[in-house]
C-alpha positions in Angstrom: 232.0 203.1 168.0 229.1 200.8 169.0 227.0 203.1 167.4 228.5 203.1 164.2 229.3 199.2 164.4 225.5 198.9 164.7 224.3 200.9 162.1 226.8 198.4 159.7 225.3 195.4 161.2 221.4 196.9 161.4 222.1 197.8 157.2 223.1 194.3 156.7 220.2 192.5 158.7 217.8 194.2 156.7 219.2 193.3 152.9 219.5 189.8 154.3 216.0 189.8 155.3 215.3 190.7 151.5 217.6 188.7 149.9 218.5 185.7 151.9 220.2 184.0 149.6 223.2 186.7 149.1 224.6 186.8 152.7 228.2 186.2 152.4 227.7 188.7 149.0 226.6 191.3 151.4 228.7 190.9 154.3 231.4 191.6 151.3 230.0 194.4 149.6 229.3 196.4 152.7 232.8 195.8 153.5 233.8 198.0 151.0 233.3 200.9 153.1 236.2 202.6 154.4 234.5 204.3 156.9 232.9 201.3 158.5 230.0 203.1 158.5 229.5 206.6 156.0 228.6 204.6 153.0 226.8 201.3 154.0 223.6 203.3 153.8 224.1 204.8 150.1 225.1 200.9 149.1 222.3 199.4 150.9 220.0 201.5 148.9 221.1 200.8 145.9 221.7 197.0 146.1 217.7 197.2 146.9 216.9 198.5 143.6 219.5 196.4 141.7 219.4 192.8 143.1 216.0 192.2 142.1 216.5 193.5 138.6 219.2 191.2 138.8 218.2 188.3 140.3 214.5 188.7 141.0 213.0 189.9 144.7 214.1 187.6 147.0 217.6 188.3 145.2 220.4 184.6 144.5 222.7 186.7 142.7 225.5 184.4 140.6 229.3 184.4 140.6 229.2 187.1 137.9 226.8 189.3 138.7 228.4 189.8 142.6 231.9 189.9 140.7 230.5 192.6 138.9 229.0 194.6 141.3 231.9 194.0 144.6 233.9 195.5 141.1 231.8 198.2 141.3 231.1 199.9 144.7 234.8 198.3 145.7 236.3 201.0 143.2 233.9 204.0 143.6 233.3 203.8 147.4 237.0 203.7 148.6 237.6 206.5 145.8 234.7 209.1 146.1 235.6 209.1 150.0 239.4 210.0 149.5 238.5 212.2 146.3 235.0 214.0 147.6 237.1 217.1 148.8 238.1 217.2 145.1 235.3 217.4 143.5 234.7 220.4 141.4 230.7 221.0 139.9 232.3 221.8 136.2 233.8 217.8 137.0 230.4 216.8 137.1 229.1 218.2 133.5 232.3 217.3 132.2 231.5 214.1 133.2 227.8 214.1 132.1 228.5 214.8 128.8 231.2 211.8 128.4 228.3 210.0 130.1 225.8 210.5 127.4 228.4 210.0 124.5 229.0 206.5 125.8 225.7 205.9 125.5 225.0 207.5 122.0 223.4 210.4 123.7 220.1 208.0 124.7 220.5 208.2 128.1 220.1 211.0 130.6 222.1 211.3 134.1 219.7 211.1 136.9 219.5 214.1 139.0 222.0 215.5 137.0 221.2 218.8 138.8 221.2 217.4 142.5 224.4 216.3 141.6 226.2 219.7 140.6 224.4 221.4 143.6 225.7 219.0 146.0 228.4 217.0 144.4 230.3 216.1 147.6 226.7 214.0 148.7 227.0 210.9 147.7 223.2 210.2 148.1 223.0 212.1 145.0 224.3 209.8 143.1 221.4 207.7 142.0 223.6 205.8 139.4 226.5 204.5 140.8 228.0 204.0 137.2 228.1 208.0 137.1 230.2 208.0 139.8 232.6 205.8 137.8 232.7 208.3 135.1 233.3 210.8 137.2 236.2 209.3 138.8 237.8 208.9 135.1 237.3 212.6 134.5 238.8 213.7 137.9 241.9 211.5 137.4 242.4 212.7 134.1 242.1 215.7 135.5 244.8 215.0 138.2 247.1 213.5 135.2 247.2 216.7 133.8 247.4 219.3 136.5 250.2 217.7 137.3 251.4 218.2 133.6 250.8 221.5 133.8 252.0 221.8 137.4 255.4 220.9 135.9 255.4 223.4 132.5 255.2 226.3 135.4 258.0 225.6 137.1 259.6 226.5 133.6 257.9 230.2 133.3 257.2 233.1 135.4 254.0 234.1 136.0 254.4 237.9 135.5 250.6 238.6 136.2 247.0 236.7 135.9 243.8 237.3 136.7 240.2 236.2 135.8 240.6 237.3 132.6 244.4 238.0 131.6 247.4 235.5 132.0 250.9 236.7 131.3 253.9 234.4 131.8 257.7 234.7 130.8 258.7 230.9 129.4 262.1 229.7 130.1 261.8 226.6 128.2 260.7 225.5 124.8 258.1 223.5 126.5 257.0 226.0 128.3 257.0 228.1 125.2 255.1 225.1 123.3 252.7 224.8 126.0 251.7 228.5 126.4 251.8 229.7 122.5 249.8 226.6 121.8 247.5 227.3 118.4 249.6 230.0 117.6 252.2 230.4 114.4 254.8 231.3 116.6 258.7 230.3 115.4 259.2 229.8 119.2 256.0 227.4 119.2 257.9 224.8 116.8 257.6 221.5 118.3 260.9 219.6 118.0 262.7 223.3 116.7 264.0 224.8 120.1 266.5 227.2 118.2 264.0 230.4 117.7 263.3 230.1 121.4 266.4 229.9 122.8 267.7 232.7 120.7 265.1 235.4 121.9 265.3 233.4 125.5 269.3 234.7 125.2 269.1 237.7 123.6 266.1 239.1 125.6 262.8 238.8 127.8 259.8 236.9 125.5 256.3 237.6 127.6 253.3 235.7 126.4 249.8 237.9 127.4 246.9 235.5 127.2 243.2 236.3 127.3 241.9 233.3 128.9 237.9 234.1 128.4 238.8 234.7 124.5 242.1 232.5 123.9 243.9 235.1 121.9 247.5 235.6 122.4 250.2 238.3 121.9 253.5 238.3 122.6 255.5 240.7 123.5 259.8 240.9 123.1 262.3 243.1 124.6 265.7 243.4 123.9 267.3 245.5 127.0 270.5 245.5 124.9 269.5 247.0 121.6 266.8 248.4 123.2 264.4 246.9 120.3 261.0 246.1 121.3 258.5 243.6 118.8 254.6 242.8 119.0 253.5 239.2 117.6 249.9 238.3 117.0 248.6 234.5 117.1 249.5 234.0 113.2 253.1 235.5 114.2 253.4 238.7 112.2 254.5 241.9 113.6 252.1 244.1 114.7 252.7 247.4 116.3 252.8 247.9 120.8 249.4 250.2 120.5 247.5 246.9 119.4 248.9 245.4 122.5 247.7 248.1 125.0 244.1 247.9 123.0 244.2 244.3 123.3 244.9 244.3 127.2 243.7 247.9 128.3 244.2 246.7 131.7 247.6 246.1 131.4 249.1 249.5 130.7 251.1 249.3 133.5 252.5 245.9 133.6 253.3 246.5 129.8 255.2 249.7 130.8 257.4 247.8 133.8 258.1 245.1 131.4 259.5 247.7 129.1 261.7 249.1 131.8 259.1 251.8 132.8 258.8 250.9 136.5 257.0 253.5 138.5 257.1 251.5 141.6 260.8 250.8 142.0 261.8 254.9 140.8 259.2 256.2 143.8 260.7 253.3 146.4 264.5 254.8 145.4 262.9 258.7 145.6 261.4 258.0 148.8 264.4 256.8 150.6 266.7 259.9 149.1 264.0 262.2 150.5 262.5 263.1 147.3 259.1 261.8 147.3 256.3 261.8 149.4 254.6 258.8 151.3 251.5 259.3 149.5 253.8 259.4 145.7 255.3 256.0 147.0 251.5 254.5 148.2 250.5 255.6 144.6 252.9 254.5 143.1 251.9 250.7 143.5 247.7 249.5 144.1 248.9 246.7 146.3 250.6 249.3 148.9 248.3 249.6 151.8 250.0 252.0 154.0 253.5 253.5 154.0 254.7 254.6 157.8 257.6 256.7 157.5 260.5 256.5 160.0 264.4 257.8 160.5 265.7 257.0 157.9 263.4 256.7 155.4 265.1 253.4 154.3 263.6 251.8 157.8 260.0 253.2 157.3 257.2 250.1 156.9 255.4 249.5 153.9 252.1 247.5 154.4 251.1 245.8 151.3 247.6 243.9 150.6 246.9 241.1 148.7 243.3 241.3 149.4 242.9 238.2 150.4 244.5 234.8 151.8 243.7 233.2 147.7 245.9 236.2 146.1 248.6 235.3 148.7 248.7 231.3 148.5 248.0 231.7 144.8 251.5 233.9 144.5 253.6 231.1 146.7 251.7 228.6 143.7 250.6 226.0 145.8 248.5 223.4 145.0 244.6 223.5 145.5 244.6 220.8 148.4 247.2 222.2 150.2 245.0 225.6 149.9 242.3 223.9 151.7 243.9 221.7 154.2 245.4 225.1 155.4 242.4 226.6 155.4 240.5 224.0 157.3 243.6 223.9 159.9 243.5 227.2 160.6 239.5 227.3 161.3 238.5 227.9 164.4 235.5 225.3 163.4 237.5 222.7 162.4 236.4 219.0 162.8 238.9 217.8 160.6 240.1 213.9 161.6 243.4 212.5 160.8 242.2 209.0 162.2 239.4 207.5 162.7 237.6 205.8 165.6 237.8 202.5 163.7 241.4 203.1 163.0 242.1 203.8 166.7 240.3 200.6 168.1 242.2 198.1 165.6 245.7 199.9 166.7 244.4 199.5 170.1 243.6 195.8 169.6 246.9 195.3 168.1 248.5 197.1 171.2 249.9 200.5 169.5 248.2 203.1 171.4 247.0 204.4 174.8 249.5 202.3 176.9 252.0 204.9 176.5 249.7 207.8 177.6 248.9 206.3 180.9 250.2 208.2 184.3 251.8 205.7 187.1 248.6 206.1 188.7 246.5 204.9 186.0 249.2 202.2 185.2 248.7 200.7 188.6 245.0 200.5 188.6 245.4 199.1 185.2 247.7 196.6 186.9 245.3 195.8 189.0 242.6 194.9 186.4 244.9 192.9 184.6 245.5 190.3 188.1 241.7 190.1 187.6 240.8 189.2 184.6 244.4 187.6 183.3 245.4 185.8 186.6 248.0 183.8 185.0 250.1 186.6 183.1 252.4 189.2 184.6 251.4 192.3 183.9 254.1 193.6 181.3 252.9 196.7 179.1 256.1 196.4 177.6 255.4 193.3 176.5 253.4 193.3 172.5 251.8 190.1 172.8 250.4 190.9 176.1 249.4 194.3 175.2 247.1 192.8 172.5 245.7 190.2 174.8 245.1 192.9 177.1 243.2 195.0 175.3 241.1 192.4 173.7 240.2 191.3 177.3 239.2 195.0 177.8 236.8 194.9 174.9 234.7 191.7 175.5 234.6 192.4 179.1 234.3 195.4 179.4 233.1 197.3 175.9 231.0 200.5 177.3 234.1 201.6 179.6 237.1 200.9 177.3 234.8 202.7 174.5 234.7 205.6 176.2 238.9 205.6 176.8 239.2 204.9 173.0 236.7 207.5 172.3 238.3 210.3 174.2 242.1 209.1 172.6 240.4 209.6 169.2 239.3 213.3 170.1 242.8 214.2 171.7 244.5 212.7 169.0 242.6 214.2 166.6 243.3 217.7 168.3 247.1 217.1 168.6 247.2 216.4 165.1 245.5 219.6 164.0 247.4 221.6 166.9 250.9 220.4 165.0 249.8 221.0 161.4 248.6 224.3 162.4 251.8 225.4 164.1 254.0 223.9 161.2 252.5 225.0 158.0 252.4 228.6 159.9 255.8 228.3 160.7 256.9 227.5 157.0 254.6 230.0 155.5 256.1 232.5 158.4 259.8 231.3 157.1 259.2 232.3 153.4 258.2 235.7 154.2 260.9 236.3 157.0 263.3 234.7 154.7 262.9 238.0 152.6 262.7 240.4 155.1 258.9 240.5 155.2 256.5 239.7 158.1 253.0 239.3 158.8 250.8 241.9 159.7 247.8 240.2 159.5 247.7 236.6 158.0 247.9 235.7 154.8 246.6 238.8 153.1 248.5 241.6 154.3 252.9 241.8 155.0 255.0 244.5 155.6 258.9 245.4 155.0 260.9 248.8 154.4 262.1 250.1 151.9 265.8 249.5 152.4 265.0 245.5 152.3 263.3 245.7 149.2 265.9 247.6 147.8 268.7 245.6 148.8 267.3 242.5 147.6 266.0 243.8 143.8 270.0 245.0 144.0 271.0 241.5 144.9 268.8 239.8 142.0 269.2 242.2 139.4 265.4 243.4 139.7 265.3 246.9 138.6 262.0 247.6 137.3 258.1 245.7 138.4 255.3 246.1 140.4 255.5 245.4 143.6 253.9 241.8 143.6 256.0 240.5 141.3 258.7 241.9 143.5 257.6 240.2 146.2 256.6 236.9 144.3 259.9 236.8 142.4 261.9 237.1 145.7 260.1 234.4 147.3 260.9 232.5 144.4 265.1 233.6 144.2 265.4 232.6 148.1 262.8 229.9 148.5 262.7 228.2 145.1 259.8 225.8 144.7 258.9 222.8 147.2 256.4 224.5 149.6 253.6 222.6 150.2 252.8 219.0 150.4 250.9 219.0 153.1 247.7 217.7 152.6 249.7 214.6 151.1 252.2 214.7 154.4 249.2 215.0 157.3 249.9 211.5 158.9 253.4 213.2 159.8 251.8 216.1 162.2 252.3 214.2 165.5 254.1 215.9 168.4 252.7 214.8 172.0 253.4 218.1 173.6 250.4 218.8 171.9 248.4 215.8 173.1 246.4 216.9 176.4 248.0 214.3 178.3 246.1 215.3 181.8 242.8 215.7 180.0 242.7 211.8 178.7 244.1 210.5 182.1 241.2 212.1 183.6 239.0 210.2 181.4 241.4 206.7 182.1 241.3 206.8 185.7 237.0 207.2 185.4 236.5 204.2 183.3 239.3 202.4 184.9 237.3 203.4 188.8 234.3 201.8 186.7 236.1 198.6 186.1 237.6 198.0 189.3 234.1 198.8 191.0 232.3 196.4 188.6 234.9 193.8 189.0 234.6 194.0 192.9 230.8 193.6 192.6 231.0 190.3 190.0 231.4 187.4 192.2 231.0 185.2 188.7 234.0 187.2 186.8 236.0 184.2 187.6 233.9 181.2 186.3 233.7 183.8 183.3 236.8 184.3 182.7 237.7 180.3 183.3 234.7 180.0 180.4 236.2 182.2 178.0 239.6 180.5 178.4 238.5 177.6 177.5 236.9 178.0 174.4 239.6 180.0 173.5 242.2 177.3 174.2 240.2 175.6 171.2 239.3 178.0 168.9 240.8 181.5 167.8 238.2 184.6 167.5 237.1 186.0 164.2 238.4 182.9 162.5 236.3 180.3 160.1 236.1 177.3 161.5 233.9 173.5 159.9 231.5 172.1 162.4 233.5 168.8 162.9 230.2 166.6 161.9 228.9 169.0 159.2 231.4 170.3 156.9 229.0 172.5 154.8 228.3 174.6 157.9 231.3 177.2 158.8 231.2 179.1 162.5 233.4 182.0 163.7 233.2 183.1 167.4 232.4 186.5 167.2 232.1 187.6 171.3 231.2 185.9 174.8 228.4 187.7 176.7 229.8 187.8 180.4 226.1 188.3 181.7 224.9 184.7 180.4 228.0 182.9 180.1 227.2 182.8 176.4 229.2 182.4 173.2 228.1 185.1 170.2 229.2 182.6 167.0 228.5 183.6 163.0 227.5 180.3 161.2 227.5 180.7 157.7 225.1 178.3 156.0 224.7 177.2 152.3 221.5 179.7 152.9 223.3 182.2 154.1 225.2 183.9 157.5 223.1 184.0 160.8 224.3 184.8 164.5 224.0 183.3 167.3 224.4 183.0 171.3 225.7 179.3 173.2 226.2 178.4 176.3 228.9 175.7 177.3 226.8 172.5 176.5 225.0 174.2 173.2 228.0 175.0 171.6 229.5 171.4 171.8 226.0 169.8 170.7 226.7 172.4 167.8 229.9 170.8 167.0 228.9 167.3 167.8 225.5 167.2 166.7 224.6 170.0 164.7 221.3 168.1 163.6 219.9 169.1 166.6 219.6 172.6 166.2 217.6 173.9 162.8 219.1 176.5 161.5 216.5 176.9 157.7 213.9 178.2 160.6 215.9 180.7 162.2 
């Protein structure tokens, strides 16, 4: 934490230095930061270039131009940080060219390349107004996945690869959305009649060819048995043109016309009248069949080939693909707060408290006699907690950095510990819920026979391949909902998880520290007696006017307990400075601030 609060205030010193005239401006823009920390450097750089363009070297920046630019790196900063995991490279060229439109195509990105190579590096970036850009692409992005999120709750996706997308709509919007540039009757915006009469009477497939866009569809009426090809400008065309169209798709084309090969080996094997290698063939995603007595009970292993294939069947969203991912890496440094969050909640007397053994209680009780003689010691108590811990900071900043410090690691590892155990345990639910379970996660899951065949009974599935199988029974006994939790992380708290022995280790060290140092200070007393009384006049980290100089504002930042010395912000028409005071100084500084000249500092 002092680290990173010094590499804030180091960044700041040096653009001050530069442009002294643009404190306060810079103490603001740097605040920007979410991080605290991350960012200041990539805004640090770039003010260097554009203040003296702006304002000339030694920079005086008006109202409007530091409007302009707080506008600015306030709305890019906090938003690259919480979007940089979405950011795809065909974002960036999408946003390139939108980029060169505005500007009538007179204006080249850049680094345009850097960009796409890295674009999760914001030093990359050498045009922050890029960034804005891209932010407009990537939310209009977001607007319509989620669009598009909702049209598929409203068709099955039969089968889709790189190249081939086929889906069974069961809504005219989903028909609309699917059969877009196409002349098909069940296309017709505002006409949902043609749609809902082959919907009723029969199964409508749309097969899409996503590196060409052309589109087929295919009808099948189970009833009448009648079966009808459609191409884009909706005339009939015979099934052979569908098969050349989609030469993969033989096979899925067959099952969807009631030709399951699949479903009439699983029913053979289990009457003893095929063989395990006719039902392993009989499907590509079967792994391994291991027979047993009765046939019905045997295994079968199937593969998805990989985790993707698997998480791409339960449809879940792209983030919540990659949180599980990084939650279930064994090199994950993932944080779910941050050191910065953890000091303000401490400061505010949320956290650690709680954690502490009896033992460490007591010492901490006996600290507290020390250094706030005239409280009781109450830690249930909020107003004392907070007046505690801020105590703990200015007195004693190295050792209660180190107990915040390890809080933030084994909170961080809790966290991970119960997002990892409860996404497993849903994804382990969806499967079980079916019959299936894990044989090694996510790509590969076994059931028997029997289960399958009971459940295509149950649902009325006679005839697919065994991935839809599985996929469509996920989707009769789990319906949609599964997911949400890249969006939910704050929630994964349990403090079984939270190495409770581990951190009091660390307490009672820095607490032995305390207690030793405070037996060695003879002068923590008159300190404390000091601090009091400053305090009893003036609040921390609030503006105050010098009582004889009212253009000259001060804020007490600190009190350094080696020299009995005040650390106090003055912010002067020239700009913000800091400073250290002993007793008498600071009262000459409110009494007779002419004294002391600041334009030479």
């Amino acid at each position: 934490m002092i680290i990173i609060e010094g590499k804030t205030e180091d960044v700041a010193k040096r653009l001050k230095q530069k442009f002294q005239y643009d404190g306060p401006f810079i103490d603001r823009i740097l605040s920007v930061d979410p991080t605290k920390y991350k960012y200041v450097e990539y805004i640090a750089k770039k003010l260097e270039k554009i203040i003296p363009e702006l304002a000339g070297p030694n920079g005086g920046l008006n109202v409007q131009q530091g409007e302009a630019l707080q506008d600015l790196f306030g709305t890019i900063i906090p938003w690259f940080h919480a979007n940089v995991n979405r950011i795809k490279e065909d974002d960036i060229w999408k946003a390139e060219t939108a980029f060169r439109e505005d500007m009538n195509n007179e204006y080249i990105v850049p680094n345009i390349e850097g960009i796409a190579k890295s674009p999760k590096d914001i030093n990359q970036y050498e045009n922050p107004q890029f960034i804005k850009k891209l932010m407009n692409t990537i939310d209009a992005r977001k607007t319509q996945r989620e669009i598009e999120r909702e049209i598929k709750t409203q068709a099955d996706k039969i089968y889709e690869d790189s190249e081939v997308l086929v889906v069974r709509p069961k809504s005219h919007a989903a028909s609309c959305y699917y059969g877009a540039n196409t002349k098909w009757c069940t296309t017709q915006t505002g006409n949902p009649g043609y749609f809902e009469k082959y919907f009723r009477d029969g199964n409508l497939y749309y097969f899409l060819n996503k590196k060409t866009n052309d589109k087929l569809a295919l009808y099948r009426n189970e009833n009448e048995r009648q079966t009808e090809v459609y191409n884009s400008q909706d005339r009939n065309i015979p099934l052979e043109d569908l098969r050349e169209a989609f030469p993969n798709q033989n096979d899925l084309i067959d099952e969807l016309l009631g030709i399951g090969e699949f479903m009439k080996k699983l029913r053979e094997f289990t009457r003893g009248k095929a063989s395990v290698k006719d039902l392993e063939e009989s499907d590509s995603s079967i792994l391994e069949v291991i027979p047993a007595d009765p046939l019905g009970q045997s295994k079968i292993i199937f593969d998805f080939n990989n985790d993707e294939n698997f998480f791409k069947m339960l449809d879940l969203h792209e983030d919540d693909v990659w949180f599980l991912n990084v939650m279930n890496s064994h090199y994950s440094d993932y944080e779910f707060i941050d050191s910065y969050t953890v000091e303000e909640d401490f400061k505010e007397g949320y956290i650690i408290y709680g954690e502490l053994t009896d033992e460490n209680v007591e010492k901490l009780k006996q600290i507290s006699e020390v250094i706030l003689p005239s409280k009781e010691f109450a830690l249930n108590d909020d107003a004392y907690r907070q007046e505690l811990s801020t105590v703990l900071l200015d007195l004693f900043e190295n050792e209660t950095d180190y107990i915040l410090s390890d809080y933030f690691v084994e909170k961080n590892r809790e966290m991970l510990i119960t997002a990892r155990e409860s996404i497993n345990k849903e994804l382990d639910e969806v499967v079980e819920k079916i019959g299936f379970n894990f044989k090694r996660k996510f790509d590969e899951i076994y059931t028997t026979p029997a289960n399958l065949l009971m459940f295509a009974a149950k649902f009325g599935i006679n005839k697919i391949d065994a991935m839809s199988l599985i996929k469509q029974l996920i989707e009769e006994s789990s319906g949609s909902g599964l997911g949400g939790w890249a969006e939910n992380q704050y929630e994964y708290q349990d403090s079984d998880n939270f190495d409770n022995d581990s951190f009091n280790r660390e307490v009672e060290r820095q607490l032995d520290l305390i207690i030793e140092k405070l037996e060695e200070d003879v002068n923590v007393g008159e300190f404390l007696e000091f601090r009091k009384k400053i305090l009893s006049r003036y609040e921390m980290n609030k503006w105050f006017e010098l009582p004889k100089d009212k253009s000259i504002r001060f804020k007490l930042k600190n009190f350094d307990k080696d020299n009995m010395q005040i650390v106090v912000e003055l912010l002067l028409p020239t700009g913000v400075i800091t400073r250290k005071f002993n007793e008498e100084q600071f009262n000459y500084l409110l009494y007779q601030p002419e004294l002391f000249k600041f334009g030479e500092v």
